[in-house]
PLY file of the C-alpha trace (Angstrom):
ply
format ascii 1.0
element vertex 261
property float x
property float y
property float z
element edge 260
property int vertex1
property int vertex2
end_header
48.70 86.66 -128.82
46.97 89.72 -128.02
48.59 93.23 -126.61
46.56 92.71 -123.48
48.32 89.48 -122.43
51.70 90.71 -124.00
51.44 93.27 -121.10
49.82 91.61 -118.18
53.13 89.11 -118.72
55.42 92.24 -119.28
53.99 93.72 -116.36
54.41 90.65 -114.38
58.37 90.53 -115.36
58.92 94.51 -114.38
57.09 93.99 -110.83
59.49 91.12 -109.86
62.76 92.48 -111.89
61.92 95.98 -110.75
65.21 98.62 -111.20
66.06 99.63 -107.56
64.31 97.19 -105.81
66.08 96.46 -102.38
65.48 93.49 -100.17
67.24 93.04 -96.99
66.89 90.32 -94.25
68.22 88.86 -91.46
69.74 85.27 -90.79
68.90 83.51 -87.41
70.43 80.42 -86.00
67.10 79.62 -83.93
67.34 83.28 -81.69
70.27 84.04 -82.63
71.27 86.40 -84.99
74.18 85.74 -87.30
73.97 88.25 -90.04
72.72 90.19 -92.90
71.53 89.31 -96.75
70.95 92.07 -99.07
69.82 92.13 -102.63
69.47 94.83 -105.15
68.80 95.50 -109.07
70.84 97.92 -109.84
70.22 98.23 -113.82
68.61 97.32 -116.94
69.56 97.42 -120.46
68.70 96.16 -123.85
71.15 94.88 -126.57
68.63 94.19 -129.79
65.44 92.15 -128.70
67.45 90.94 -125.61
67.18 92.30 -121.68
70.28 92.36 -119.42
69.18 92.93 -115.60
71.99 93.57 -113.17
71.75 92.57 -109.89
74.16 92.52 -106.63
73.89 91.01 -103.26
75.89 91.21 -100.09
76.14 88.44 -97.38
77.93 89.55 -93.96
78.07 87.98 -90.63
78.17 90.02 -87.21
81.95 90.64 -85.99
80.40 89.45 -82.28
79.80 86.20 -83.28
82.08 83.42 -82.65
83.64 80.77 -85.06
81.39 82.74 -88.28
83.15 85.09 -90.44
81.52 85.67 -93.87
81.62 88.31 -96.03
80.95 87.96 -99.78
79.77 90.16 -102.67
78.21 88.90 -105.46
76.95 90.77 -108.78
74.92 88.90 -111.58
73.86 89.92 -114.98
71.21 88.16 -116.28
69.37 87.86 -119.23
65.77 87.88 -119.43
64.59 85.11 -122.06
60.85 83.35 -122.23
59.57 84.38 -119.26
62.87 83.49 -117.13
66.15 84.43 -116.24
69.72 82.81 -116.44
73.40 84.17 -116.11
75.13 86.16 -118.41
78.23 86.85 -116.11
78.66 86.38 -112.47
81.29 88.28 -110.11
81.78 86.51 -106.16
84.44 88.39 -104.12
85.01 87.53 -100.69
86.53 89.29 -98.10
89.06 87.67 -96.07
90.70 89.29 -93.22
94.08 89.43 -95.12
93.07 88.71 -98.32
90.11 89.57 -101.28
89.28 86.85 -103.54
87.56 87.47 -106.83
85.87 84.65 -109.28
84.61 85.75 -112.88
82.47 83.57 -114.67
81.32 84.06 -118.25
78.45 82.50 -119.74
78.80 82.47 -123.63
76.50 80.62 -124.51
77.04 80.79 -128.58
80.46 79.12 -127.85
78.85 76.67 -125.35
81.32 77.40 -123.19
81.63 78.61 -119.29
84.84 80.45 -118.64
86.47 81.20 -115.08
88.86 83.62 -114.03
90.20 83.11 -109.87
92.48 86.06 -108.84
93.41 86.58 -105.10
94.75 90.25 -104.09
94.44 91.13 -107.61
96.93 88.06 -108.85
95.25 85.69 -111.71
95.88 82.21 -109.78
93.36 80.11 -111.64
91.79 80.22 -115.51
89.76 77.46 -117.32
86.74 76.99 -120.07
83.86 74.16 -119.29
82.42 72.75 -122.60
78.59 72.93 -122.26
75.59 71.62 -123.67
73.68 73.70 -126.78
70.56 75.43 -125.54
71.57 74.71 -122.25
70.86 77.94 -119.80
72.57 78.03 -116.64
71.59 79.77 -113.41
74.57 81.20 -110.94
73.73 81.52 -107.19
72.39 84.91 -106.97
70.08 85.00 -110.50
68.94 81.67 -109.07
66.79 83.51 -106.71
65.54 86.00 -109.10
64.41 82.82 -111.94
62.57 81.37 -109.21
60.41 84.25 -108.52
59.61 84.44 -112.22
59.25 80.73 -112.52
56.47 80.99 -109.57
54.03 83.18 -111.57
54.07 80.75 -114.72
51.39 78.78 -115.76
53.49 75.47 -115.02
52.83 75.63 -111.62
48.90 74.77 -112.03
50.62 71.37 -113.27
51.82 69.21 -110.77
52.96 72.05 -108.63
55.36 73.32 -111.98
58.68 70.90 -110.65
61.85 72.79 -112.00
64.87 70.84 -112.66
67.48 73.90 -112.96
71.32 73.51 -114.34
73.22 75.77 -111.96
77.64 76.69 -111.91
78.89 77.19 -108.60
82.02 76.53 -106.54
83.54 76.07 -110.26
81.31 73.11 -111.18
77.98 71.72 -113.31
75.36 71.24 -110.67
71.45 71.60 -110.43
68.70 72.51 -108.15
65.38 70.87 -108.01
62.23 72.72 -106.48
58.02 72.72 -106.97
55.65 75.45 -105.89
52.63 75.11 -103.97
50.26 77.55 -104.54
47.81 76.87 -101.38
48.52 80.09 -99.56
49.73 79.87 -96.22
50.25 82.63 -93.20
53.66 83.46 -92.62
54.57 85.67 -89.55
57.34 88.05 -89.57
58.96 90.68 -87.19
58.81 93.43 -89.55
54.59 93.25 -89.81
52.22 93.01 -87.46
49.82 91.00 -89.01
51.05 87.35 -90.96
51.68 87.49 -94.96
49.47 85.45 -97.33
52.54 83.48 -98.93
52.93 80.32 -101.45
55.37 78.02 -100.65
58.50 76.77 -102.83
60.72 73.67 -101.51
63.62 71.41 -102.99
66.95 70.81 -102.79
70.21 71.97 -103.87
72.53 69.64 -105.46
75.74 72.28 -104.67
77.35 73.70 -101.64
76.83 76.81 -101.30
78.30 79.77 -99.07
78.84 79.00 -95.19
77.54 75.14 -96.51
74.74 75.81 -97.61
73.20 72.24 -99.66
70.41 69.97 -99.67
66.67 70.23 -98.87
65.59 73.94 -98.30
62.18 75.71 -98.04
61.01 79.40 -98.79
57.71 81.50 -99.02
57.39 84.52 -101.77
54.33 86.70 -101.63
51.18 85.45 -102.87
50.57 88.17 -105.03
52.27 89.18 -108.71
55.28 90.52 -107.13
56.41 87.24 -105.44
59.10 89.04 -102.75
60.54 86.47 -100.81
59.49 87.02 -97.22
61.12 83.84 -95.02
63.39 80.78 -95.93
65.12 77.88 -94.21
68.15 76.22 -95.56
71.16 73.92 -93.89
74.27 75.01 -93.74
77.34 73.96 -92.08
75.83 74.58 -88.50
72.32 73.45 -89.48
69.42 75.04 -90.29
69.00 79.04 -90.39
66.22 81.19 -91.02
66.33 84.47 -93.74
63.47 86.74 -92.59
62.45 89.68 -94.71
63.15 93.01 -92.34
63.43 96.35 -94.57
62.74 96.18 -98.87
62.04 99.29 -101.34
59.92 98.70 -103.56
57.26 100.64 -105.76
53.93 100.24 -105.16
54.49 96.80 -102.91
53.00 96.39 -99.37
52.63 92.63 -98.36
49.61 90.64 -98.73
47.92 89.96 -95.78
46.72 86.42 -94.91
42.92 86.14 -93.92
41.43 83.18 -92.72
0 1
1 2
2 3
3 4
4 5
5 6
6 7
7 8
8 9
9 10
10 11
11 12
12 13
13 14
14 15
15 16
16 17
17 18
18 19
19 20
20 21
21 22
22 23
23 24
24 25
25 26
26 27
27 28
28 29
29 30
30 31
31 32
32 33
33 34
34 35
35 36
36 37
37 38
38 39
39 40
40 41
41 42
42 43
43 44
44 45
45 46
46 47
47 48
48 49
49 50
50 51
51 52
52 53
53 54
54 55
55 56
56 57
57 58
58 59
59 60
60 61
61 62
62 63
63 64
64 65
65 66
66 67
67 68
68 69
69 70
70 71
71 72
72 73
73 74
74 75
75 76
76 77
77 78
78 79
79 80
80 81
81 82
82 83
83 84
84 85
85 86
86 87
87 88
88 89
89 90
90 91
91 92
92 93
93 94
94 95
95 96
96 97
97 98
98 99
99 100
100 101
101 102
102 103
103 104
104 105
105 106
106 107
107 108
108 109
109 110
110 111
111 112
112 113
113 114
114 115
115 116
116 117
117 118
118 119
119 120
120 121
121 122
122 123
123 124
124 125
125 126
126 127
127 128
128 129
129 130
130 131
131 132
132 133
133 134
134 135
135 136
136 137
137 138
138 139
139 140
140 141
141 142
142 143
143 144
144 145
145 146
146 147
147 148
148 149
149 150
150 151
151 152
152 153
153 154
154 155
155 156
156 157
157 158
158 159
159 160
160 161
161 162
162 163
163 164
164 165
165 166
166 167
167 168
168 169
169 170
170 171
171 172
172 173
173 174
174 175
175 176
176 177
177 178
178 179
179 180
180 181
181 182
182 183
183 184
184 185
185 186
186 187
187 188
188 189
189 190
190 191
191 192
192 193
193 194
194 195
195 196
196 197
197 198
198 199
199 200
200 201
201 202
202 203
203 204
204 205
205 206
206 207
207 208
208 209
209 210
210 211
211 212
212 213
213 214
214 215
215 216
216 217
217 218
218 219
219 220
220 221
221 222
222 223
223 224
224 225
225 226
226 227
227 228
228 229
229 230
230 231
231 232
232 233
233 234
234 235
235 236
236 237
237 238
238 239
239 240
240 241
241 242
242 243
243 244
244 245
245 246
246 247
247 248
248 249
249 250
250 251
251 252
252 253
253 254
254 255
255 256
256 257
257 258
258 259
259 260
């Protein structure tokens, strides 16, 4: 392999898992507004020839609205292995109105084993070990979003539209999601721009619940462009379907693609 494709894919993997990068958006129920997503890298290290990225993301609905109270923070670290990503450890604390609950899972994977830890207000209420498969690599739901965006850019996707069959722990349990790119670029149109976003489009479907619901088929659009920041999705949740829209990011050198006809 030459140097010059060792760091065209190097530089691929820094654009997307960028230290510092911040992407928030905004979740509609048709016009109506019921919250705030918001992601951010907050490190990198190295432990031999192995790269940890940590990442944290908070999910918050309005106080005005009615019958929806969310309010979860997630962290992830993640390990960066042939040209993906997959959990290392994963933190989800949620914050009820009387209570915090906080969920520790630990990925180690030498001991093919996944180990929980449940503790409300600070109290260890739960603890167990899931026997797993060798060489299996498991995503957790917020490094799920960041192995996709990597996934995008591979050379898989020329074939067949590159259909990922991912092993994923949430809620406690084994589960997968299954998703394919399409790489036709398509306009996508978003309050934040005034012009629409040349996008490529990845859709599948989520064998877990998720937070507020959140399961089955599901749709999203990433940049068309070697940076792949999501811009839009659509998944179901308990209520039905809501809309993530891009509205404020940081990022170095990154200003959305524009879509020309």
């Amino acid at each position: 392999m030459s140097f010059a494709l060792v760091n065209h894919v190097y530089s691929q993997q820094d654009k997307i898992l960028e230290t510092g990068e911040e992407l928030n958006y905004s979740v509609y129920y048709g016009f109506i507004k019921l919250g705030e997503v918001k992601f951010k890298i907050t490190g990198k290290n190295k432990d031999g020839k192995k790269e940890f990225y940590t990442s944290t993301a908070s999910i918050k609905s309005f106080e005005s609205i009615p019958l929806v109270n969310i309010n979860y923070i997630f962290e992830s670290i993640m390990m960066y292995e042939k040209s993906a990503v997959y959990s290392g450890k994963f933190t989800a604390t949620e914050f009820k109105e009387k209570s915090i609950t906080n969920i520790y899972y630990t990925f180690d994977y030498d001991d093919k084993l996944i180990k929980t830890i449940k503790e409300v207000d600070g109290k260890e209420e739960a603890k167990n070990e899931l026997s797993i498969e060798k060489e299996k690599k498991f995503q957790d739901g917020l490094s799920l979003f960041y192995n996709a965006r990597i996934q995008s850019l591979s050379d898989k996707i020329k074939e067949s539209g590159g259909r990922y069959n991912v092993p994923v722990y949430i809620n406690e349990k084994e589960s997968s999601v299954r998703y394919s790119f399409n790489t036709k670029p398509e306009n996508v149109e978003i309050d934040m721009l005034d012009y629409d976003v040349k996008c490529i489009r990845v859709a599948g479907v989520a064998d877990f619940v998720g937070v507020f619901g959140l399961t089955g088929e599901f749709a999203g659009w990433f940049s068309d462009d070697e940076y792949r920041v999501p811009i839009k999705a659509k998944f179901n949740v308990t209520i039905g379907s809501i809309t993530l829209e891009l509205t404020s990011f940081k990022k170095k050198n990154w200003t959305a693609p524009s879509f020309i006809k």
